[in-house]
N, C-alpha and C positions, 0 to 999 in steps of 0.2 A: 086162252091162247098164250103163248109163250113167246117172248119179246124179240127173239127170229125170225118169229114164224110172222110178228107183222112185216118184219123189214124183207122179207121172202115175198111175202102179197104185194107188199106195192111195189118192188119189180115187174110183177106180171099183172098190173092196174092197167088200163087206159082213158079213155076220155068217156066210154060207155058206166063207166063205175061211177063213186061215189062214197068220198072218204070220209070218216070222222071222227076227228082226232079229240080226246078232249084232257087238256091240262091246266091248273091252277096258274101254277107260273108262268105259261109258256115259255121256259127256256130251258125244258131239258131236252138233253143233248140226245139220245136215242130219238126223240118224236120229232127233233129237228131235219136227223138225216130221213126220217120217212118223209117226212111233208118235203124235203127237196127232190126225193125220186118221186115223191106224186106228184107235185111240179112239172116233172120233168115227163113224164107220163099223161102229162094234161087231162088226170086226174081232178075234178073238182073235191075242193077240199072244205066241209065245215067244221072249225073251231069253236070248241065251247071251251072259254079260259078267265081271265081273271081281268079287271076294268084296265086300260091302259096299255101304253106299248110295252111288248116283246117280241122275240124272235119269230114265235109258232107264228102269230098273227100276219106275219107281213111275206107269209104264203097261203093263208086263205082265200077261198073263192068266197067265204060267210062266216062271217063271226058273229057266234052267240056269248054274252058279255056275264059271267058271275059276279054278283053282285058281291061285296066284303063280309057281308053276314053269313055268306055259302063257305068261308073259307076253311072254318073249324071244320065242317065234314069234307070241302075235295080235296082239300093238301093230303091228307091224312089216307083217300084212296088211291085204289090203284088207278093207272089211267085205262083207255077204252079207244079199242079202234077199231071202225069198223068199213068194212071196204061192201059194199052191197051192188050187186048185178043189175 
């Protein structure tokens, strides 16, 4: 899926879906603006990201925490999002 095409889907999210956003850093700026229109869509949101505060986090409905030993392999991937019916 192509990084449009997520910020197209959580436009047309609602509160029946169910998002899942998953980044290292929590602070890049594309999965920022998605997680505030699922927000805003009352969207539930689960985060998989990295121990500590960031951005992503402090729109989650659930955050799952990577531990520092995961970081060699997620920084280095792409991220994943997924909007489920």
């Amino acid at each position: 899926m192509l990084a449009g095409e997520q910020v197209f889907m959580s436009y047309n999210s609602n509160e029946n879906k169910i998002a899942m956003i998953i980044s290292y850093s929590g602070e890049t700026n594309e999965l920022i603006k998605i997680a505030k229109i699922l927000k805003e869509k009352k969207t539930p949101i689960i985060v998989l990201t990295s121990i500590g505060d960031n951005r992503l986090s402090h729109y989650a409905s659930y955050i799952l925490n990577i531990g520092s030993r995961g970081k060699d392999f997620y920084q280095d991937s792409p991220f994943c999002f997924t909007n489920i019916d």
